[in-house]
C-alpha positions as CSV (number, residue, x, y, z in Angstrom):
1,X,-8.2,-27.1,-11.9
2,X,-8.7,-25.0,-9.3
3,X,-9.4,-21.4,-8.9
4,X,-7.3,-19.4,-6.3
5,X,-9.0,-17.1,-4.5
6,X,-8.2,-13.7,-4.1
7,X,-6.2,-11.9,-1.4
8,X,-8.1,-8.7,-2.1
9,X,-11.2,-8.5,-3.8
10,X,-12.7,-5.1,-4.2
11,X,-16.1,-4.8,-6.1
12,X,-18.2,-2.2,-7.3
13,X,-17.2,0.0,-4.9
14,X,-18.9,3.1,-4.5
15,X,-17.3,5.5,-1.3
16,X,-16.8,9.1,-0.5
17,X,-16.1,11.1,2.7
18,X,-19.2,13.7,2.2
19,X,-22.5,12.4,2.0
20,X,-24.3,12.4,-1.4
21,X,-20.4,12.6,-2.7
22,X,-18.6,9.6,-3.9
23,X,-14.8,9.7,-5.0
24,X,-15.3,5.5,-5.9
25,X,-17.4,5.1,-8.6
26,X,-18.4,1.5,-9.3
27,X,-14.3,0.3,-8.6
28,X,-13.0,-2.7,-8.6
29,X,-9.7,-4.4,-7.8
30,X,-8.0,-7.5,-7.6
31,X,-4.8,-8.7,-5.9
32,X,-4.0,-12.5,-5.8
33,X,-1.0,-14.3,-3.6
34,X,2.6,-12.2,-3.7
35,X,1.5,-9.8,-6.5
36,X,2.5,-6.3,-6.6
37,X,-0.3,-3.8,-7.7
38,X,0.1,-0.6,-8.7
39,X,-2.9,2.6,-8.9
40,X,-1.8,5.4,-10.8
41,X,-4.2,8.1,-12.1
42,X,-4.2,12.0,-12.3
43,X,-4.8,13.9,-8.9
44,X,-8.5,13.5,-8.0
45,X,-8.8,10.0,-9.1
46,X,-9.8,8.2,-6.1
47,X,-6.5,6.5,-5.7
48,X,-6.1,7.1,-2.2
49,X,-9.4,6.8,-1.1
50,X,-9.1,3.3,-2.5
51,X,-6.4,2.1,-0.2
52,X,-8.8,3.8,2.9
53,X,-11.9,2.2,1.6
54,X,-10.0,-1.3,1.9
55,X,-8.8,0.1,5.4
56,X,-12.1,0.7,7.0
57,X,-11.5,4.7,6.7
58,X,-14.1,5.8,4.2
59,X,-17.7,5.3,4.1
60,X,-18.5,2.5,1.5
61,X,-21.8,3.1,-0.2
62,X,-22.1,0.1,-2.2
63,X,-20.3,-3.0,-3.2
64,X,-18.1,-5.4,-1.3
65,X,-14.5,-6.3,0.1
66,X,-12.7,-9.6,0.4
67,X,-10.2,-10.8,2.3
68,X,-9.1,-14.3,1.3
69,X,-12.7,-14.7,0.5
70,X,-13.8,-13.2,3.6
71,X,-16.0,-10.0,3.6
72,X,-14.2,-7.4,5.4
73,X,-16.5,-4.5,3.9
74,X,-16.8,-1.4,6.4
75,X,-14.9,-3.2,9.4
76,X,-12.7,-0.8,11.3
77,X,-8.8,-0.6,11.5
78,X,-7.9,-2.2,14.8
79,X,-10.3,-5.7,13.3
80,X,-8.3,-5.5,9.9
81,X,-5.0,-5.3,11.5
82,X,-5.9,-8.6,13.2
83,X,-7.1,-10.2,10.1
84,X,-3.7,-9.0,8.4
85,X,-4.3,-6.1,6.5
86,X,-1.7,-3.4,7.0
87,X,-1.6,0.4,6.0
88,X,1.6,2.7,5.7
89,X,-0.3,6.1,5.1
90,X,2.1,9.1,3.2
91,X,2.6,11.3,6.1
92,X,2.3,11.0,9.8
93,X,3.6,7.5,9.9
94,X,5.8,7.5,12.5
95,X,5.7,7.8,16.4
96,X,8.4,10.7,16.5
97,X,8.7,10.9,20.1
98,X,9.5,6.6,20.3
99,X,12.6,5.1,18.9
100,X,12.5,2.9,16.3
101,X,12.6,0.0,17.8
102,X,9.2,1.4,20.4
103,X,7.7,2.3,16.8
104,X,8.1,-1.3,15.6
105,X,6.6,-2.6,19.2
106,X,3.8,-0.8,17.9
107,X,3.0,-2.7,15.2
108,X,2.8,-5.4,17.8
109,X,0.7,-4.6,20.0
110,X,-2.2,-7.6,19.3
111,X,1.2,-10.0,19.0
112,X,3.8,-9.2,21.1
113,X,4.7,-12.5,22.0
114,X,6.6,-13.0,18.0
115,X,8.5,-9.5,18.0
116,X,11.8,-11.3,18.4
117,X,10.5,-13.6,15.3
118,X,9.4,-10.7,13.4
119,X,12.0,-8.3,14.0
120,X,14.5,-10.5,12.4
121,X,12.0,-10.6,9.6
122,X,12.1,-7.0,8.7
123,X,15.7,-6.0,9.7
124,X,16.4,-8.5,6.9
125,X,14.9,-6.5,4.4
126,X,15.9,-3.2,6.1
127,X,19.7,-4.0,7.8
128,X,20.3,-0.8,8.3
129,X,17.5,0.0,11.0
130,X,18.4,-2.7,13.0
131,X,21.7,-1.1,14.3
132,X,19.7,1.7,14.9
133,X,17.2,0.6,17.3
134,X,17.7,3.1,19.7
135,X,17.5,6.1,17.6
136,X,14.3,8.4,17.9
137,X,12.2,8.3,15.2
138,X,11.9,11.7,15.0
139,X,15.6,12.4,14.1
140,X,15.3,10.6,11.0
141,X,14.9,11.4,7.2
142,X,12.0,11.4,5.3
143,X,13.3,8.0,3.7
144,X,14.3,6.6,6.8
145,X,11.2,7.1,8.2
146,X,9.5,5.5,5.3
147,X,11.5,2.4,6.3
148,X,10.7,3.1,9.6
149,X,6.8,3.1,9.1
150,X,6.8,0.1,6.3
151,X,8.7,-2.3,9.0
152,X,6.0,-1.4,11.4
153,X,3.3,-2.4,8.8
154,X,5.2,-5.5,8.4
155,X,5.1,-6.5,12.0
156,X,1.9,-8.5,12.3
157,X,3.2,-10.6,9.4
158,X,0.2,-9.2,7.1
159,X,-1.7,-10.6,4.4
160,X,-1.9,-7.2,2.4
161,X,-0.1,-4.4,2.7
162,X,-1.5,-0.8,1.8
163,X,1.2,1.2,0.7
164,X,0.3,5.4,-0.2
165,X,2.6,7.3,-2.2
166,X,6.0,5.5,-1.0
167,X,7.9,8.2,-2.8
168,X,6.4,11.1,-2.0
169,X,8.2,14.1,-1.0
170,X,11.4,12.0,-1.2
171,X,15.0,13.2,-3.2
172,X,15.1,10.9,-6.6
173,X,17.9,8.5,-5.0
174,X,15.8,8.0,-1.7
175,X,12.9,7.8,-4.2
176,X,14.7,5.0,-6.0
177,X,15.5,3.3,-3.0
178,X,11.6,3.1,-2.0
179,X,10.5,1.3,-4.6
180,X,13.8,-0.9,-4.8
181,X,12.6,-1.8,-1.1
182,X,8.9,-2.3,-1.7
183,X,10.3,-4.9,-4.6
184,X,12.3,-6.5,-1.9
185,X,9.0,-6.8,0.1
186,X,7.0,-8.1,-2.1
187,X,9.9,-10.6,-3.0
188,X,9.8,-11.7,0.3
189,X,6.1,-13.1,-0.4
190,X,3.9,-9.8,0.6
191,X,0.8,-9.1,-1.6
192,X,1.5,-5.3,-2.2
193,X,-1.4,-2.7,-3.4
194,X,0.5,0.6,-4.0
195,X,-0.5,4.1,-5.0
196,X,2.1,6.0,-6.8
197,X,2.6,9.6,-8.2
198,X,5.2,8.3,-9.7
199,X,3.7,6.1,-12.4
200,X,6.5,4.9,-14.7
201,X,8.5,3.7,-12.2
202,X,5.1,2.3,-10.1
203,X,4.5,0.7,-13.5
204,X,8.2,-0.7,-14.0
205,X,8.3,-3.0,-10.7
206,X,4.7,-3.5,-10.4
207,X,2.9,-7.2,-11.8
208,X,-0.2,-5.6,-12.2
209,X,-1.5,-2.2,-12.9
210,X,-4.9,0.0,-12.5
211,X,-5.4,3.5,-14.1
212,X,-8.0,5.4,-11.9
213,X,-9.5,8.4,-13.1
214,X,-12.7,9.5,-11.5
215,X,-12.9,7.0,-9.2
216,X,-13.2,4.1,-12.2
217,X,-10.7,1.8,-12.9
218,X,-10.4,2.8,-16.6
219,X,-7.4,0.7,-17.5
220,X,-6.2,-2.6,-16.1
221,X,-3.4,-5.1,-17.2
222,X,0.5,-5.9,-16.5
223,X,2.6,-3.1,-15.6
224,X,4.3,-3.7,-19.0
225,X,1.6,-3.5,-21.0
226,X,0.0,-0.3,-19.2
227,X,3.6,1.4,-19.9
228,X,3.1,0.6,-23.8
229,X,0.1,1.6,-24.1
230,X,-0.9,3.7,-26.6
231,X,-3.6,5.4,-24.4
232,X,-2.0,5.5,-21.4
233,X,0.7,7.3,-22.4
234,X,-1.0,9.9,-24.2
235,X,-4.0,10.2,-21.2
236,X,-1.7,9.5,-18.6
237,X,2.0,8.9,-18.5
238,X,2.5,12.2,-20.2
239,X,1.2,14.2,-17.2
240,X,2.6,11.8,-14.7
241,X,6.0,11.0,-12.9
242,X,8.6,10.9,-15.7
């Protein structure tokens, strides 16, 4: 029988923007082919800075990252966009000033060549953008723009993709539609790591869950399990997204 190895493999990670500071505290974190993860945790837990430690954007103190078995611990953005890891940060995620179709071109810029291939990829998942590849980015909604800025992540055909807060600052119905569409990504065959505010409904769509809280991943397991917990609920869930 053989083992699979992991998309993602975070271990021990210790991290922190400050020196002598860490947010991580001896994480971990796994994520194998076409799951959907899910961090939850109060504010302060280190989710974030999770996601930007596996993005090059924090200082790693100690421990290591794998990408399909390959350590990618400390490398910047631009050479983990090439090896396929791909980041949709919660604001400033657009190009306001390009149109959307510019904005996804972006995403392309170490592929051009497959746009055409790629651009049917992600207009099947989100229809609606491509009649709109003209518009500005900058005249969209907060949603739309979400779409906008998750199809440009998707461009470069990525092995992971980092997804912070999907539904944050959105209206409930645009909030539903976020995570019906990172289901619909994931679906399609992405592995998916997610933070979410939002933790019932992260935990409803998501395969897998972790429960940070200062910077520790203090409960692991299915998202179904996590949302029965006994614990959970009373440390967490009752605080978090209803």
């Amino acid at each position: 029988m053989t083992t699979q190895t992991p998309v993602v493999y975070a271990e021990h990670l210790d991290a922190g923007y400050l020196p002598g500071i860490n947010i991580l505290n001896d994480c971990s974190l796994v994520a194998n082919q076409g799951e959907l993860i899910g961090i939850i945790g109060p504010n302060g837990a280190g989710k974030s800075t999770l996601l930007k430690s596996i993005f090059g954007q924090v200082n790693i103190r100690s421990g290591k990252i794998w990408l399909n078995g390959e350590d990618i611990t400390g490398l910047k953005a631009n050479k983990l966009v090439s090896k396929g890891v791909a980041f949709v940060p919660q604001t400033n995620n657009v190009f306001p000033s390009l149109t959307i179709e510019e904005n996804l071109q972006m995403g392309m810029y170490q592929d051009s060549k497959r746009f055409e291939e790629r651009l049917e990829f992600v207009t099947g998942i989100f229809a609606e953008l491509g009649k709109r590849l003209k518009q500005r980015a900058g005249s969209l909604s907060g949603g739309e723009r979400q779409m906008v800025a998750m199809s440009r992540a998707l461009m470069m055909d990525p092995a992971v993709l980092l997804l912070d807060e999907p539904s944050a600052g959105l209206s409930p119905a645009r909030q539903d539609e976020a995570f019906i569409r990172v289901s619909e990504i994931n679906k399609a065959g992405v592995t998916t790591i997610m933070v979410e505010q939002n933790a019932r409904r992260c935990l409803q769509i998501c395969d897998r869950g972790y429960v940070l809280d200062q910077g520790k991943d203090a409960y692991t397991g299915s998202g179904r399990d996590l949302l029965n917990d006994p614990k959970v609920i009373g440390l967490y869930l009752g605080t978090l997204g209803a």
